[in-house]
N, C-alpha and C positions, 0 to 999 in steps of 0.2 A: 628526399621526397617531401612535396607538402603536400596540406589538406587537397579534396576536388574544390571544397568551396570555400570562394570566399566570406561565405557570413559565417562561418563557424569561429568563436574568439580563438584567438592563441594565445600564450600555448597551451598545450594541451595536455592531462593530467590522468592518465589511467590508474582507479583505486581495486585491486580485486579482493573481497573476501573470502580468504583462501576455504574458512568454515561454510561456506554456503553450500549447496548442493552440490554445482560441479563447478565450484573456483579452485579449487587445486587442480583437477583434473583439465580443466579448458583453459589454466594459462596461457600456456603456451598459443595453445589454441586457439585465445581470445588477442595473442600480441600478432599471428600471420595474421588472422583474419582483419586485421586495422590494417597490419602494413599492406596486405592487398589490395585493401580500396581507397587506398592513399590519406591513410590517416596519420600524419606526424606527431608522433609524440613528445613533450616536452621529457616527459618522465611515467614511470610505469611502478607499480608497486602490488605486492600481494602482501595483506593484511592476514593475522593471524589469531585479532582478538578485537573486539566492539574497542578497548581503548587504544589500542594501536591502529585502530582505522579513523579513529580519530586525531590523534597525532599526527599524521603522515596528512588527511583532510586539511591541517591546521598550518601546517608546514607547507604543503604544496600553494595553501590559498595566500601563505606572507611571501611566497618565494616568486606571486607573479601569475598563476594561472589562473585562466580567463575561462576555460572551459573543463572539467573534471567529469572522466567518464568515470563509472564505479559499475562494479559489476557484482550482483552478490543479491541476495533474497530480500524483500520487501520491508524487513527492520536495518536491514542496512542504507538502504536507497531512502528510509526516512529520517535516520541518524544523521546522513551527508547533507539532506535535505535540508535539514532544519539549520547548518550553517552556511545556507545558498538565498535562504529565504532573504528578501526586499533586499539581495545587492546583485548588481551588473552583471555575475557570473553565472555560466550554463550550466546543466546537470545533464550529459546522455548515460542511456543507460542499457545492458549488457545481459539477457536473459538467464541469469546461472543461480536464481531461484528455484524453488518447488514450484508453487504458485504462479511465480510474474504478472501478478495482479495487476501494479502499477506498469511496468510491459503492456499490457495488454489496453489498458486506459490511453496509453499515446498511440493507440495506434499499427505500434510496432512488433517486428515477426519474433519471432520467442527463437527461430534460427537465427544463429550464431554469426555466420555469413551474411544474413542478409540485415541486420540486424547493425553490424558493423559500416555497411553501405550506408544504409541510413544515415548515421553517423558523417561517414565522407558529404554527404550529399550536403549536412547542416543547413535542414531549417531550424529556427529557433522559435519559440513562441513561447506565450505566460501562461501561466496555470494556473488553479487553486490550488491551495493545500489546506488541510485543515490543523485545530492545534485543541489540543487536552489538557488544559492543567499546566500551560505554558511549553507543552511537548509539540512539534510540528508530527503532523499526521500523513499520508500519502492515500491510502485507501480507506481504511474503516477503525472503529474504536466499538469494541462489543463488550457484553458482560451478559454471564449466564453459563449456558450450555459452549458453545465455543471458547471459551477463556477458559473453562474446564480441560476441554480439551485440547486449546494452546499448553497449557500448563503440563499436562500429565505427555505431550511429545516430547520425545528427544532428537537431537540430530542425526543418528543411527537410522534411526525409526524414518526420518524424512529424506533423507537420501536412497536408502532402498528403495521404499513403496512411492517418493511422489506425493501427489494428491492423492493417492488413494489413503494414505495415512491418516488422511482425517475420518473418514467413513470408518474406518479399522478401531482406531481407540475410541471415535464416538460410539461405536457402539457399544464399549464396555463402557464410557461414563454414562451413559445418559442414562440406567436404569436406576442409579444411583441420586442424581441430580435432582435439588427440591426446588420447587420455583421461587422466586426474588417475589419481595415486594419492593415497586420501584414509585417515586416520583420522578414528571419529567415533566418540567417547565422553559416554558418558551412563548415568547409574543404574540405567537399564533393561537396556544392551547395549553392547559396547565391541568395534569390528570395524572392519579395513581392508577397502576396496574400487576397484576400476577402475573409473570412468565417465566419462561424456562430462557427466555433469549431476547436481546434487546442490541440493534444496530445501527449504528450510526455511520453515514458513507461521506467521504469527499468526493471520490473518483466515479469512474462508470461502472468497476466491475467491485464485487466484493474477495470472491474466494476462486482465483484460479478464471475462467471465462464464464463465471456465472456475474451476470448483470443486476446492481444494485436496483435500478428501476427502467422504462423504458426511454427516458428523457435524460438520467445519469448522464453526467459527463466531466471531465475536469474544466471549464469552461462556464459551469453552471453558474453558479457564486451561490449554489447555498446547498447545502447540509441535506442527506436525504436519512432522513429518521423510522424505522419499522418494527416496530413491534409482533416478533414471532409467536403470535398465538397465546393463549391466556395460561392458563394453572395444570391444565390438564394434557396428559401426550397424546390425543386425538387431537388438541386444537394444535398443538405444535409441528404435528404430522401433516394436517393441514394448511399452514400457513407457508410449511417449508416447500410442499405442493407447489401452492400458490405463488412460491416466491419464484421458483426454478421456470415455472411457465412463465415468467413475465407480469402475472395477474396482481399480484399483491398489492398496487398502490390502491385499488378498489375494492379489496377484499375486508370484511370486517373485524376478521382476525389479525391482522396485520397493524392495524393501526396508522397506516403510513400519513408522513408528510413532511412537506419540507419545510427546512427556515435557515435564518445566518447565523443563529445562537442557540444554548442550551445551558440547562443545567438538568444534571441524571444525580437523582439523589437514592441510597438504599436505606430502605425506611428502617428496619431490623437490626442491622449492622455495616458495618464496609464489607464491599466487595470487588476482587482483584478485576480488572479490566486489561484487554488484551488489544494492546496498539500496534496494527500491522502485523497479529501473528505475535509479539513479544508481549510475556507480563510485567508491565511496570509501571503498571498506574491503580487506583486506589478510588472511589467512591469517597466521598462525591467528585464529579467531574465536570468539569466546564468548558464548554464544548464550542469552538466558532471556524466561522468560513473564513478564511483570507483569501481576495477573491486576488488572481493574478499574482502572486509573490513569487514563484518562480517561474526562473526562465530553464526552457527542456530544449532538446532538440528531439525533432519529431519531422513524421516525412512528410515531402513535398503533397501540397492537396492535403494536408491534415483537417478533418473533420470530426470536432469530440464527441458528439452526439452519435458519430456512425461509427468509432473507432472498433 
């Protein structure tokens, strides 16, 4: 059997991580639903650890694949990412996340089924990504209150509840949580600030289908930057308001704006930042747009602004 389409490269390279949500569970699952809609596989792999998914990433890209699907939660998809970035090869991608943040940025259905058609159908297009400290980025780079509570989930914790996982242990940090003092410089504006939360986006969605701003998109070519509310849990309760309706590029708590670059400094001390949900980055952080570095496959009529 081969692909439906012809622009899809071959061959073709499925990575799953088996640790994501439901990548042990939808293997299988994940290998009909390809050959259903006539997706040929060169090779198929379930991954069992961030360095074995890398291995097998490394191996499959010298052995000749042109296109690598990976299926598995939003620090997986930016891990693959970031050795996809400025070369020829595609990246499709497989909703067996919590979140499926970046899912949801292309466009694409978070079913399984239709998700793999996509796929068959291969359109390809360029993207942004963003990069941290030399790290490639997919959705967002935080620090504060969410990197708090990146940090205190486990995988137990996020296969049970989902997204609700996050509301569940936010509400036991946040009572706890003191606010940053931050610098954040950039071309545009260079200002310190008190908060409990500070984000920085490449894509259209930040956490699951909540939207980083109303213009977001991967397509943008630049960085949408917001500042959650100042020192106090009124303004942050506020801003978090204001972010969920849509309001916040306007709003005064918020801070928002956009640019291609940054630098996020913690005036106090260092503090742990959370890339795509994963802690592994450190203040200070230097922060840019790559506009277009990879190529996705995404569906026919793909529009990022309306994804």
């Amino acid at each position: 059997m081969i692909s439906n389409s012809p622009d899809l490269p071959r061959p073709i390279t499925l990575l799953i991580n088996a640790k994501s949500r439901r990548g042990r569970a939808q293997y299988q699952a994940a290998l009909a639903a390809l050959r259903e809609a006539g997706v040929a596989l060169g090779a198929a792999h379930m991954s069992h650890s961030p360095q074995e998914t890398e291995r097998l990433l490394k191996q499959e890209i010298a052995a000749g694949a042109k296109t690598v699907i990976v299926g598995g939660g939003d620090g997986t998809l930016s891990m693959c990412a970031g050795h996809l970035v400025q070369t020829p090869l595609a990246m499709a991608v497989l909703p067996l996340g919590t979140g499926n943040t970046f899912v949801r940025s292309l466009g694409l259905s978070v079913d399984l089924g239709e998700a793999a058609r996509t796929i068959a159908d291969g359109h390809v297009e360029a993207v942004d990504v963003g990069r941290v400290n030399g790290r490639v980025f997919l959705n967002s780079v935080s620090i504060g209150l969410s990197a708090k509570i990146a940090a205190a989930l486990d995988g137990d914790i996020k296969k049970r509840l989902g997204l609700l996982a996050w509301p569940v242990v936010g509400t036991k940090v946040l009572w706890t949580h003191r606010p940053l003092v931050l610098k954040i410089s950039a071309a545009e504006k260079t200002f310190h600030v008190r908060t409990h939360q500070l984000v920085v986006v490449s894509g259209r969605y930040v956490a699951g289908p909540i939207a980083s701003s109303p213009a977001a998109s991967v397509q943008s070519g630049r960085l949408d930057v917001f500042v959650m509310g100042g020192a106090g849990y009124r303004s942050l309760a506020r801003a978090t308001w204001e972010w969920i309706r849509g309001r916040h590029t306007y709003s005064p708590d918020s801070r928002y704006f956009t640019t291609q670059a940054l630098c996020v400094e913690a005036v106090r001390r260092p503090v742990a930042a959370s890339v795509d949900g994963e802690i592994n980055e450190r203040t200070p952080l230097d922060l840019e747009i790559l506009p277009g570095a990879l190529r996705v496959v995404v569906p026919r009529g793909f529009d990022a602004e309306q994804a």
